[in-house]
C-alpha positions in Angstrom: -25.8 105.9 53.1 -26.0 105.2 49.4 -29.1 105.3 47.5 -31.2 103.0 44.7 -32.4 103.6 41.3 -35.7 101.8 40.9 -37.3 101.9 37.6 -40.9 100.8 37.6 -43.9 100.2 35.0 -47.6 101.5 36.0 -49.7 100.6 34.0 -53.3 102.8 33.9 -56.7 101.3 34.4 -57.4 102.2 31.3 -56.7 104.4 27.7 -58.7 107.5 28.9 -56.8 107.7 32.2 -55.3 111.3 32.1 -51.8 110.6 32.6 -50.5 114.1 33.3 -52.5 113.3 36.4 -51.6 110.4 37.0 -47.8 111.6 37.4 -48.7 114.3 39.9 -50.4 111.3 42.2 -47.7 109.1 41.7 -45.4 112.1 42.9 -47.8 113.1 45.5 -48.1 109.5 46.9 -44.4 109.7 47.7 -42.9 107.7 50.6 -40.5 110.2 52.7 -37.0 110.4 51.2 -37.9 108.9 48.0 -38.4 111.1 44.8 -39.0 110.8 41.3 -35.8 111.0 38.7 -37.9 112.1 35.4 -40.9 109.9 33.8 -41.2 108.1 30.5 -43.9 106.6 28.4 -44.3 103.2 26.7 -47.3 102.7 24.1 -48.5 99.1 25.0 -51.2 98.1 23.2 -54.8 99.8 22.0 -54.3 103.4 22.7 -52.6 101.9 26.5 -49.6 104.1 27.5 -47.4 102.7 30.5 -45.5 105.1 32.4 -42.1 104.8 33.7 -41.2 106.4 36.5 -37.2 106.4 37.9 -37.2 106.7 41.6 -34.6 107.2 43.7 -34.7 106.2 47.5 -32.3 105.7 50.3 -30.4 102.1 50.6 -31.5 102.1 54.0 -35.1 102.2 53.2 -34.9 98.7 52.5 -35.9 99.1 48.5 -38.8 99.4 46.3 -41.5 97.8 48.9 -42.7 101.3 50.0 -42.4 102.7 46.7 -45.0 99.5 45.3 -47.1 99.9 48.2 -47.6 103.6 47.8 -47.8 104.0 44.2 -50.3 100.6 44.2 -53.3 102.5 46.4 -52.9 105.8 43.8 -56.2 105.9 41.5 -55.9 105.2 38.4 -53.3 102.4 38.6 -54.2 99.0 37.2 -51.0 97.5 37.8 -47.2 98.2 38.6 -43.8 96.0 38.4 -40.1 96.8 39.3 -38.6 96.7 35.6 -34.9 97.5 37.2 -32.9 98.7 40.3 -29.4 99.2 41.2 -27.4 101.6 43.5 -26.1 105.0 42.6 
């Protein structure tokens, strides 16, 4: 079983979203067997700062899907896209 490199970009609700906390929902909104491979930030636009979380899940787990699902139901999330994937 192999695994897959997704790196994503959530974007916050807003500029005054705390993203320290944001991580730790992202991590704790985990599906089993996926985890996170380290966190960047982008500045967007107006004080907006889109993280860019690396996740790792099994091949078998069929992708990103539960990865989007999961991390789209965490407060605080305006938005999120798949910016890349490929296997390890």
């Amino acid at each position: 079983m192999g695994q897959v490199a997704v790196k994503m970009k959530v974007m916050p609700q807003n500029p005054d979203v705390d993203l320290d906390a944001l991580q730790d929902r992202l991590e704790q909104s985990l599906p089993e067997g996926a985890k996170i491979n380290g966190f960047q930030r982008e500045d967007v636009a107006f004080g907006l700062v889109a993280l860019l979380p690396t996740v790792i899940v099994p091949d078998d787990a069929g992708g990103s899907g539960a990865v989007e699902e999961a991390f789209s139901t965490v407060e605080g999330v305006e938005s999120l896209e798949v910016e890349s994937q490929g296997r390890l």
